[in-house]
N, C-alpha and C positions, 0 to 999 in steps of 0.2 A: 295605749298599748297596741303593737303592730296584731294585726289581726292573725298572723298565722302561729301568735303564740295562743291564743284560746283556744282547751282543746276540744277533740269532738268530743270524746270523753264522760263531759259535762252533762250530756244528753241522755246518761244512765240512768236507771232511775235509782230516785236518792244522793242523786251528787248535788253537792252545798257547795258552791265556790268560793274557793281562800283567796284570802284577802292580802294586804301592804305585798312583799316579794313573791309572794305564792302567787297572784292573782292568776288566772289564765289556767288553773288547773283546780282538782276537786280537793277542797279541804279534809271531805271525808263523805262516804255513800250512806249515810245515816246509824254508822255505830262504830265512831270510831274504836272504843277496847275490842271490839271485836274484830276490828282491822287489824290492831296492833297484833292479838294474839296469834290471828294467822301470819304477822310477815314473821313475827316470833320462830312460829313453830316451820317456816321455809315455804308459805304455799301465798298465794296469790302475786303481784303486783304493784308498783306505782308508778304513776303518770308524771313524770318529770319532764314531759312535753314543750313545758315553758322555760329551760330552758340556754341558755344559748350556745351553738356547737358550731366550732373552729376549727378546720383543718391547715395544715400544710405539708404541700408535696414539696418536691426533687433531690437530688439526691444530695444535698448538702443538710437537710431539713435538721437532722439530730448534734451536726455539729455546728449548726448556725445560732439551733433553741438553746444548746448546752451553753452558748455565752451570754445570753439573754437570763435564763433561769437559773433558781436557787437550788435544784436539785442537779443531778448529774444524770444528763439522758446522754452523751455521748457515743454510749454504747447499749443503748437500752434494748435489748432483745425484740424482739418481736412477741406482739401479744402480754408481755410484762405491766399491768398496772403499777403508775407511779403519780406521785402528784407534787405540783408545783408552785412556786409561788412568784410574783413579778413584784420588787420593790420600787420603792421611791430611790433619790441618789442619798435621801437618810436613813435609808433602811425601813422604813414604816411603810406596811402590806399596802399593794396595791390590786393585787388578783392573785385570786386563787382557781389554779389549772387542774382539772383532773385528766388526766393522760393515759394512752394506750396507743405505740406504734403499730401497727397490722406488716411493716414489711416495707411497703410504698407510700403509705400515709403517715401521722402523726398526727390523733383526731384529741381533741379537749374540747371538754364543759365547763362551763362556768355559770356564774351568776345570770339570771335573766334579766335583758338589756346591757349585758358586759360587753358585748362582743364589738362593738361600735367601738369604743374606745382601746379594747385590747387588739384588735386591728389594726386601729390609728397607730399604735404604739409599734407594733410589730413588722407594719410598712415603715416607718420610720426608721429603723434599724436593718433594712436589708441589705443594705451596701452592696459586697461587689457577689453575695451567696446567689445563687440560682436556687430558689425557693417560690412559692407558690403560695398565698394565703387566704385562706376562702370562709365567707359567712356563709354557713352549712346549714343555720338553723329553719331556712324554709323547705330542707328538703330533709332532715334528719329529728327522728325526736328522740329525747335519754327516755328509757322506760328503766326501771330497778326490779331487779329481782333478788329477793331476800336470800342469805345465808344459808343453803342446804335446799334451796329451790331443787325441783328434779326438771324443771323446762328446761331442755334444751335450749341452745342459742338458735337463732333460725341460718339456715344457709346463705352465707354470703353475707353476716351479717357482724360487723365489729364489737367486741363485747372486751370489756374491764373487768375482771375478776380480783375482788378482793377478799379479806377476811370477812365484813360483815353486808356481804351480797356481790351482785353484778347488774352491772350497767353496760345497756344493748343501744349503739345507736342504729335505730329502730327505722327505716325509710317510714317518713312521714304517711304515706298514703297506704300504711302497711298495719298502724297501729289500732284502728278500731277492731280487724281481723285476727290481729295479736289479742285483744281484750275478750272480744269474744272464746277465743280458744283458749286460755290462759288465767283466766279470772278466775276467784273476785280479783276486783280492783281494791286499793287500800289505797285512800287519801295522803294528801300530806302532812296532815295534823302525826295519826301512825308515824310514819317518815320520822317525821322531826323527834316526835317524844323517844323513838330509840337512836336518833342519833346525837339527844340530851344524854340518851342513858349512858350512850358508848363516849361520854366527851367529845365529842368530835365537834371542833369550831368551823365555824361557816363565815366568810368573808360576806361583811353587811350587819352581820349581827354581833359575833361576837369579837368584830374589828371597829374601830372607831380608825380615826387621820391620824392618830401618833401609836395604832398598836406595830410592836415588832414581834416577829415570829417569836423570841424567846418566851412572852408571855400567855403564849394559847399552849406550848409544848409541841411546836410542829420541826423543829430541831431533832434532824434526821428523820422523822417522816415524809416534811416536804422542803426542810434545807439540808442540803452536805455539806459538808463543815470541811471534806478535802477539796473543795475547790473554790477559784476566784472566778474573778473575771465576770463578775455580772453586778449592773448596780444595786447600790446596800450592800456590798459583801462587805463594805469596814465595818459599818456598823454592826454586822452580825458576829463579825471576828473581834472585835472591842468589846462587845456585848459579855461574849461566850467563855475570853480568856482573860478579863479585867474584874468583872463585874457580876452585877446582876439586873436584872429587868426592874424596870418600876412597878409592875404589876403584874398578877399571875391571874391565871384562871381558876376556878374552883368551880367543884359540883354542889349544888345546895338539896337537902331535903326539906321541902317548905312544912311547916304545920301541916297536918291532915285536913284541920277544920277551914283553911281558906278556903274561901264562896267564888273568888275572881282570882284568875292568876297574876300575877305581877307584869306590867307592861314592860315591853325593852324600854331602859332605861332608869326604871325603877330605882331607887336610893336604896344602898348598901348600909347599914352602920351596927354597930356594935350594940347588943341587947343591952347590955349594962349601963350604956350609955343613953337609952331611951329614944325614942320617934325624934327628938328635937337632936341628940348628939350629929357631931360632926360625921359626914357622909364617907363612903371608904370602899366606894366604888360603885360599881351596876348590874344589874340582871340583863344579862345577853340574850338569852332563850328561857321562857318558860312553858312547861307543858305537864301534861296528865300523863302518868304512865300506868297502864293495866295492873302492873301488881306495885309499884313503889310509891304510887299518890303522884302529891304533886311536886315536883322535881324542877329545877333551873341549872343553868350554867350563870356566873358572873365573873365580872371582872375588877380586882379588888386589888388593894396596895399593898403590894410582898411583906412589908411587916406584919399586915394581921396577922394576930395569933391564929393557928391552923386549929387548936383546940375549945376558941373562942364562939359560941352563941351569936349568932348573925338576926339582924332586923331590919326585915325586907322591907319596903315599903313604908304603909303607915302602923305596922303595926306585926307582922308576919312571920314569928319565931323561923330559923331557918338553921339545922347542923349543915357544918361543911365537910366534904372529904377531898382531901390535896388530888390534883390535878397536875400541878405545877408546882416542884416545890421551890417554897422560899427562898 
């Protein structure tokens, strides 16, 4: 892991460090439902330090991105969050962009370690636009500020405001002085179990090499549906006006009484059909939520029945509520 994704962060007392995508940042400062319930209630922090932030200038930047992306930034206002997505030429996700122009820039986050390859990808397609593409991440870190936060943004500083928070990129040498003034911090365990709760899929986890947009529900979130001209747009237009997905996403409520959460990747299948029945998808995200227990996101075969009894793992009674529907 590049050294300027670790954060200082870490050095709080009580920060645990997260582990497989998270690593390089605090899992949680010693309680997480107590983290969770303040980003709940709009007051502290998270350290999203690790990761990776890409800019591009000049002045063609929004009509060069707009052929590249599955959303429609062509005209994106200034300061407007929007988010995006970069296909394969079959339509199955390749990155996931979160976006905010400022005016002169067009800054996005991604996945930590994304940005090497979404770079690659992005230089490769400059042709004849005067654009600028820059790995930001040694000198910018996303910090989150929850939904009804009263922090201010700081001056001079680019921030994405959406329904459930805002995200500040934060100059790097800025953020232990942000934590101190602005704390508590809340890990990313919190993070995650409310962005289990709000469905909201995250490219790595709840994408595999053959998912397409239509099956997480990011179909007008983060694709427009009026426009071409960027790879995968057949497949999303075949998808959208023929058919339907092979698979959708769904919310799980796990048993209360499980001891261990279910790993990414976990076996999906029908209670009726017991631990040995045939499998019928996987657990994306699992996590603990302060008032709902234990909660996952999975990804399952559009036939399942929506009203059917799910069995996680080896053993793990689970209701589902539609996400996606059928």
């Amino acid at each position: 892991m590049p050294l300027h994704t670790k954060s200082p962060l870490l050095s709080l007392p009580g920060a645990v460090p997260a582990e497989g995508p998270d690593e390089g940042v605090a899992a949680h400062y010693g309680d997480p439902f107590r983290e969770q319930r303040a980003l709940a209630k709009g007051s502290g922090f998270v350290d999203l330090s690790h990761r990776g932030v890409v800019t591009v200038t000049g002045p063609g930047r929004l009509a060069w991105l707009h052929l590249l992306l599955t959303q429609h930034v062509s005209q994106l206002p200034p300061h407007q969050a929007t988010q995006a997505l970069i296909l394969s030429p079959h339509g199955h996700v390749e990155h996931q962009l979160y976006l905010v122009d400022d005016g002169e820039t067009t800054w996005a986050h991604g996945e930590p370690g994304s940005q090497d390859d979404l770079i690659a990808y992005l230089e490769s397609m400059k042709f004849f636009y005067e654009v600028e593409v820059a790995d930001r991440t040694d000198d910018f870190a996303v910090v989150h500020l929850p939904a009804g936060s009263v922090v201010e943004t700081p001056e001079g500083v680019v921030a994405r405001e959406t329904p459930y928070g805002r995200d500040l990129f934060l100059p790097r040498e800025r953020l232990q002085e942000f934590a101190a003034a602005h704390g508590p911090a809340a890990g990313v365990l919190a993070y995650e179990a409310l962005r289990v709760e709000g469905h909201r899929p995250r490219l790595g986890l709840e994408t595999d090499h053959r998912t397409i947009p239509h099956e997480l529900g990011l179909i007008g979130e983060a694709v427009h549906l009026q426009k071409g001209c960027y790879r995968g747009q057949e497949t999303v237009a075949r998808v959208h006006n023929l058919g339907k997905p092979p698979r959708r996403l769904v919310f799980l409520h796990l048993d209360g009484s499980v001891v261990t959460l279910p790993a990414h990747g976990a076996p999906v299948r029908l209670a009726s059909d017991g631990p040995e029945g045939r499998q019928l998808g996987f657990v994306t995200t699992a996590a603990r939520h302060h008032e709902l227990g234990p909660i996952a996101l999975a990804l399952v075969k559009r036939n399942v029945p929506v009203d059917a009894t799910l069995l996680v793992g080896e053993g793990t009674a689970a209701a589902q509520e539609i996400v996606v529907e059928p």
